[in-house]
N, C-alpha and C positions, 0 to 999 in steps of 0.2 A: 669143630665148629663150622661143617662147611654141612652147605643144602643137598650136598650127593649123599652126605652120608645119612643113613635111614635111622640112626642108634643114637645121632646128636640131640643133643637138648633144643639147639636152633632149628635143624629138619622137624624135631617131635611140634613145637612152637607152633611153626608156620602151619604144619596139617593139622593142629586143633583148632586154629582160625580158620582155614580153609572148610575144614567139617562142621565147626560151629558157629562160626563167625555169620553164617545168613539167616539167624534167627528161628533158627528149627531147635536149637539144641543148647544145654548144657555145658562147662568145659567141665571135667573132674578133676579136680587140684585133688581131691584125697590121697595121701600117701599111706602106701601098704601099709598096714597094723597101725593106725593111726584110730582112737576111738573116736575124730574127730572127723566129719565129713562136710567136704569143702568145694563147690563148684563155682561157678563164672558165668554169666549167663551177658555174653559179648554184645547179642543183641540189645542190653538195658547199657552199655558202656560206650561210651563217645570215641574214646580210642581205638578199641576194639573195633567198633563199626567202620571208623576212618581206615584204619589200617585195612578189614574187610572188602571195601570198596575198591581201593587200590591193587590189593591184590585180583579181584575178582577182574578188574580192568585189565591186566597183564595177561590173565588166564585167559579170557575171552579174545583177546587177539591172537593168545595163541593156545588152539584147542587141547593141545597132546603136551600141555607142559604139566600136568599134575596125573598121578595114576588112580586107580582108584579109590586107595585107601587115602588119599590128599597128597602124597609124597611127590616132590618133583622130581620129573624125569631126568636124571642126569644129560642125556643128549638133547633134550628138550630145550633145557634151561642155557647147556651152552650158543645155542639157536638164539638165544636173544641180544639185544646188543650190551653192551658192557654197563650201560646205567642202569638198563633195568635188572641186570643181573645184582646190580648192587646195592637196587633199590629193595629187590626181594629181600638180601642177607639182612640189610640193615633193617626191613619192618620184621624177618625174623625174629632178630635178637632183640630189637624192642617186646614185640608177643612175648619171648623166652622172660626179660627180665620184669616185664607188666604184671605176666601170671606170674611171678615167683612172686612179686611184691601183695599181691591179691593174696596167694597163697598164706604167706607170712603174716601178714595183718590178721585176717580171719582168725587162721591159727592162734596168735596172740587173745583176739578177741576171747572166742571160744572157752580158751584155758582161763580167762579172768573171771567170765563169767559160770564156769565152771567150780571155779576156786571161791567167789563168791557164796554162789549157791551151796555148798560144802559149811563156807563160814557161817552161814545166816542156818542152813539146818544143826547146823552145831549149836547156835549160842542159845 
């Protein structure tokens, strides 16, 4: 659960705010084999945007703390001082547990009305 590692749910998190969070894009929640397809569009979310901002304030004082693909720089990020270091994990994991919650709901939605549609062309 730490921002050096590239394969964390918290690291993934943070760089789909970073790449999507300034209103260009999409998040893709859809999970593999999943008939359901499910995205996040941060720039219509208040949290999303908030958290967006903040990060983008961090990054912008400090140029070389994200790489390309959004990921932060491990030596970058040690470079910062210890609150902001702890302000990023913590808007991580908020991001990480935001979009699951997005996720999750959708998904439910989806399948009801899925299940629905099913009941109503049956009866």
């Amino acid at each position: 659960m730490s921002l050096f590692d590239k394969g964390s749910d918290v690291s993934e998190s943070l760089r789909k705010l970073v790449l999507g969070g300034g209103g260009q894009d999409v998040i893709d929640l859809t999970e593999e084999g999943s008939p359901f397809i499910i995205d996040h569009n941060p720039s219509s979310c208040a949290e999303c945007t908030g958290w967006y901002k903040e990060v983008r304030a961090i990054g912008e004082a400090h140029r070389d703390l994200f790489d390309q693909e959004g990921f932060v720089k491990g030596p970058s990020l040690s470079a910062l001082g210890i609150e902001q270091q702890q302000r990023l994990q913590e808007i991580a994991q908020l991001v990480e547990s935001h979009l699951k919650k997005v996720h999750d709901d959708e998904l439910a939605r989806k399948q009801r009305e899925a299940s629905e549609s099913d009941q109503f062309r049956w009866s």
